[in-house]
C-alpha positions in Angstrom: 73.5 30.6 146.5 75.0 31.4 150.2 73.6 31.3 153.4 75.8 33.1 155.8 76.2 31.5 159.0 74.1 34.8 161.2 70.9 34.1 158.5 71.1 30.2 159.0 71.0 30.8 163.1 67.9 32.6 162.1 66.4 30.0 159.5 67.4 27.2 162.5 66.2 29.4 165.5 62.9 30.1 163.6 62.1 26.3 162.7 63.2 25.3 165.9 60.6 27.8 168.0 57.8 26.8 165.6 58.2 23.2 166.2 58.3 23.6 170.2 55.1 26.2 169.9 53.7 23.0 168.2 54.5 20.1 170.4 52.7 22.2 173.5 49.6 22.5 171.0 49.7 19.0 170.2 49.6 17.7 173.9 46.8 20.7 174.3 44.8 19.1 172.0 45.1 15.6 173.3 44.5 17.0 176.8 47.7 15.8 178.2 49.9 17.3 181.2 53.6 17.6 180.5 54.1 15.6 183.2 51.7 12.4 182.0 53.6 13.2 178.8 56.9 12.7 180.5 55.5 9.4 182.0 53.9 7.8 178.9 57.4 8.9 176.8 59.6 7.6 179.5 61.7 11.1 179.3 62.3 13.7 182.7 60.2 16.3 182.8 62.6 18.7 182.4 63.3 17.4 178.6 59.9 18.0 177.8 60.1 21.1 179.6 62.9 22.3 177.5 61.3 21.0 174.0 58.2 23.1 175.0 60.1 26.3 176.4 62.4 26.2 172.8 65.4 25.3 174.4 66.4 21.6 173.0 65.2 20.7 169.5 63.4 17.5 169.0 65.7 14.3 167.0 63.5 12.4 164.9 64.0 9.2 166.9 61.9 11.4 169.8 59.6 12.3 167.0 58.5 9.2 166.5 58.3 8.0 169.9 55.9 11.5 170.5 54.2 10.7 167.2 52.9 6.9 168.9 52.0 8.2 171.9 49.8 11.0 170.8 48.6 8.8 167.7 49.6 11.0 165.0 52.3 11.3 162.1 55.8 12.2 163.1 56.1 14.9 160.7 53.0 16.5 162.4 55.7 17.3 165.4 57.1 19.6 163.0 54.4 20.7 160.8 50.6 21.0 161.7 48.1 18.9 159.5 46.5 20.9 156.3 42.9 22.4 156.7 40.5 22.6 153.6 37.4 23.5 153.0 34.7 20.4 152.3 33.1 21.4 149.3 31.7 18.1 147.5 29.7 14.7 148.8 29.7 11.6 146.8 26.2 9.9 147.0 25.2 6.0 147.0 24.8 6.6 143.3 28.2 7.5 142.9 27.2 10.9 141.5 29.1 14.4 143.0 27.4 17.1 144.7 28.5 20.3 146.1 27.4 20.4 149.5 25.7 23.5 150.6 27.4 26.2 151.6 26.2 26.4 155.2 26.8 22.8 155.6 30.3 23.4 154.1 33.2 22.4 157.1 36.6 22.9 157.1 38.5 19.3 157.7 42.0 18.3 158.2 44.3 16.4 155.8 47.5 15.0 156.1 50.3 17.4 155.1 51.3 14.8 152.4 48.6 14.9 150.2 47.9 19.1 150.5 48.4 21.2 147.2 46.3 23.4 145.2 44.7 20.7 143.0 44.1 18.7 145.8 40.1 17.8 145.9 38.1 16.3 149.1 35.1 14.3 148.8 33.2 12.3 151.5 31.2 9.8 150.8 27.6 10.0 151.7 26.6 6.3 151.7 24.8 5.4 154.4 24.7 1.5 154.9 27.8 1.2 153.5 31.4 0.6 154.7 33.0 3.8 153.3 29.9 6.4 154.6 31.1 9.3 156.1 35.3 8.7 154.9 37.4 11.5 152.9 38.5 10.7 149.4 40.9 12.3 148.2 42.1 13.2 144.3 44.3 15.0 142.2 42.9 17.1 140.0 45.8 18.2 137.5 45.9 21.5 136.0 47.4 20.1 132.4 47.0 16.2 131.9 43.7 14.9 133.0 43.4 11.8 132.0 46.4 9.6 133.4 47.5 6.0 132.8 47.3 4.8 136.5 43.4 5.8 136.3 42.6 2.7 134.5 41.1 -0.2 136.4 40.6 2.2 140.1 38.2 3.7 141.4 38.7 7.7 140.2 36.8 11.2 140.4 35.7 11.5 136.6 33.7 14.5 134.7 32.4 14.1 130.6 34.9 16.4 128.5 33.2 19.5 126.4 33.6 17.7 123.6 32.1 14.9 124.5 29.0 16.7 125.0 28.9 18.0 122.1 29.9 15.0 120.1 26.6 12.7 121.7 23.9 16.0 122.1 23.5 15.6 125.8 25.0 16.5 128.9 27.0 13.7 129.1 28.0 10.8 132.2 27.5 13.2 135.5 30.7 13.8 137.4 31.4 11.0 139.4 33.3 8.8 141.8 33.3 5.1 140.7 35.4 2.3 138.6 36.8 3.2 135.8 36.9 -0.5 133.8 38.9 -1.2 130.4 37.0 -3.2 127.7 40.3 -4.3 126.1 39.9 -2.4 122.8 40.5 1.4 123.9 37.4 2.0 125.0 36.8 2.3 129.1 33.1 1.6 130.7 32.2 3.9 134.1 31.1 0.7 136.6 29.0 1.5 139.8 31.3 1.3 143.2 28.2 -1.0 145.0 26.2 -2.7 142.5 28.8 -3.3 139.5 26.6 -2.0 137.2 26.9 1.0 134.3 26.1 3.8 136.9 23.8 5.2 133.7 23.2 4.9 130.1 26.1 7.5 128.9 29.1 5.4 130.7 29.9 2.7 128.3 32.1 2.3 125.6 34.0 5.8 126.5 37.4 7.2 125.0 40.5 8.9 126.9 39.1 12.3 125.2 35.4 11.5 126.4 36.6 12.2 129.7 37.8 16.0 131.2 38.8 14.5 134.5 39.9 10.9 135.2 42.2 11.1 138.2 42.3 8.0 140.9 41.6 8.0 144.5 44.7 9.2 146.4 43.9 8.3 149.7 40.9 7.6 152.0 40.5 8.3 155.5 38.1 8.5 158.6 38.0 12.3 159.5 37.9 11.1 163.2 41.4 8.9 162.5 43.4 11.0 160.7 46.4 9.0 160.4 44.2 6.2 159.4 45.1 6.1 156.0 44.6 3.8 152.9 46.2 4.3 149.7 
């Protein structure tokens, strides 16, 4: 396929103006001046001037320097951070809630990580070191058990079958360690107290499980770019 040279002045114009519309947001949100922005970047004010009025695109080198003075991640010059909708809580006992609807918030999350089958889970914990932080998991449409979940800490959820194989409802859906015993078989190991989170997580195969998907990233809602794979 083409692009003829009028439609790529659009497609460059367009991306251009959206990314300018964006830089004047950021320093809006940050509360800073476009002249204590021209100070703290070292730049005249007429640069910045021109990058906000869409009439000089921003390099990446610029990016960057922007991107450390405003505390954020360079691509976020050209492309706002992701908003979803907070739907679950993981409590001490590593078990998953859905947060009621009222108390339901819409958060941030870097563009990175953002897809459809992207889930968000904060860690109610008080008295702990991760209280309060985002988790965040993949949760694949076809494959749901993957290799790379073994030995981490993952979002996990008993398989149908499962169910019906034992007669009960199964481990609940979880956040916690998934541990191999060395013979196939996987144990589901409390994130605090190293223990069986309850009676139905020992001794477990790939098929017991309908999601076993690692932690993708962790981060403070209040330092976004803080993040820890």
């Amino acid at each position: 396929m083409t692009i003829d040279k009028k439609t790529f002045k659009l497609i460059k114009n367009n991306h251009i103006e959206k990314t300018e519309m964006l830089l004047n947001k950021l320093l809006q949100d940050k509360d800073m001046s476009q002249a204590d922005f021209a100070k703290k970047i070292d730049k005249d004010p007429s640069t910045i001037n021109r990058w906000i009025k869409n009439s000089r695109s921003i390099s990446w080198d610029n990016a960057i320097d922007i991107a450390d003075i405003l505390n954020i991640h360079p691509i976020e010059v050209y492309q706002p951070n992701q908003k979803v909708k907070l739907q679950f809580k993981c409590t001490w006992d590593c078990i998953i809630e859905k947060i009621e609807k009222e108390n339901q918030t819409t958060i941030k999350i870097p563009y990175e990580y953002n897809h459809e089958f992207i889930r968000a889970v904060q860690m109610d914990c008080p008295g702990t070191s991760t209280d309060g932080e985002i988790w965040l998991f993949d949760i694949p449409k076809n494959k749901k058990f993957v290799k790379s979940a073994i030995g981490r800490l993952c979002y996990m959820k008993s398989s149908e079958s499962y169910k019906n194989k034992n007669k009960k409802n199964g481990y609940q859906e979880c956040v916690a360690l998934l541990k191999p015993n060395g013979n196939g078989t996987f144990d589901i190991i409390h994130n605090h107290t190293a223990k069986h989170i309850n009676e139905h997580s020992t001794n477990l195969l790939p098929s017991d499980f309908e999601i076993a998907s690692p932690v993708k990233a962790k981060f403070d809602p209040e330092l976004l770019n803080f993040i820890n794979k």
